[in-house]
C-alpha atoms as a printed R data frame, in Angstrom:
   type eleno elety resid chain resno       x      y      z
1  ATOM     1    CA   UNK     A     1 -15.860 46.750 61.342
2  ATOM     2    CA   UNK     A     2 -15.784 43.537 63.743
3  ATOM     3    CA   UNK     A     3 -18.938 43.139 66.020
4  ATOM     4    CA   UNK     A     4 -18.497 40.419 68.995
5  ATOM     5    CA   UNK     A     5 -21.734 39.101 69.816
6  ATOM     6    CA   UNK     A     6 -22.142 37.759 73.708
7  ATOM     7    CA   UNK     A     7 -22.939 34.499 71.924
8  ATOM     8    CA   UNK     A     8 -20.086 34.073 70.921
9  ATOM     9    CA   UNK     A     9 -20.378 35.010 67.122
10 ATOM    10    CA   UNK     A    10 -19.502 38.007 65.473
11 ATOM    11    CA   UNK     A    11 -20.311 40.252 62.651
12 ATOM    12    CA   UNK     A    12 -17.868 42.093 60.036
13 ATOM    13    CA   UNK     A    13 -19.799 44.925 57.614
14 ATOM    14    CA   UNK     A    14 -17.854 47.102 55.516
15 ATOM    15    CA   UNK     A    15 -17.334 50.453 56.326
16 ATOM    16    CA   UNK     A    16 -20.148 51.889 54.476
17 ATOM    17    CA   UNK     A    17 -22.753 49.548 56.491
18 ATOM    18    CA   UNK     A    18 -20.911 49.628 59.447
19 ATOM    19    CA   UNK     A    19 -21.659 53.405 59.287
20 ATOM    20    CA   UNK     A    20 -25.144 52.834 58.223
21 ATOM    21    CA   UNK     A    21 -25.570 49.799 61.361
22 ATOM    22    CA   UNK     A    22 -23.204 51.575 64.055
23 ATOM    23    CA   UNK     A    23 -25.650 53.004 67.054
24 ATOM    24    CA   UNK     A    24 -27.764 49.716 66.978
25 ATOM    25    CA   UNK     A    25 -24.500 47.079 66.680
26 ATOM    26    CA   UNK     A    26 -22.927 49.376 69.317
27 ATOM    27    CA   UNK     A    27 -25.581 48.642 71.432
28 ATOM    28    CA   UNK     A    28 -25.672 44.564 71.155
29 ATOM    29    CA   UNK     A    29 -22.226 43.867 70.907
30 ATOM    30    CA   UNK     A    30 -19.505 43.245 73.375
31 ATOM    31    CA   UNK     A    31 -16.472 44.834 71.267
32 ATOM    32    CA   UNK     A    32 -17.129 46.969 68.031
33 ATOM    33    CA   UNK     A    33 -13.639 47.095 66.400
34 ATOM    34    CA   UNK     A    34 -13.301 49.528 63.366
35 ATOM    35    CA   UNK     A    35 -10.177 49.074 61.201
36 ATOM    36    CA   UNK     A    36 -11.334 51.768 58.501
37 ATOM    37    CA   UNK     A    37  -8.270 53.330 59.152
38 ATOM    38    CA   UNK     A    38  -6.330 50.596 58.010
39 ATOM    39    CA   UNK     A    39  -7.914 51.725 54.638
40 ATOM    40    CA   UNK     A    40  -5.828 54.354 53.565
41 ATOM    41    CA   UNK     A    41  -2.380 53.733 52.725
């Protein structure tokens, strides 16, 4: 999962803390981009 901060900066977690970190980062961010999808073949 990508983050975009309004700073300008941005965050990638894994998907297991991007799970554990969602509500709050969703919250902050600008853009929360999730690519666990891109996991699975």
């Amino acid at each position: 999962m990508r983050a975009v901060l309004p700073g300008g900066g941005e965050l990638l977690f894994c998907a297991h803390h991007a799970r554990a970190h969602e509500e709050k980062l969703r919250e902050v961010a600008l853009e929360v981009k999730d690519e666990t999808h891109r996991l699975q073949s």
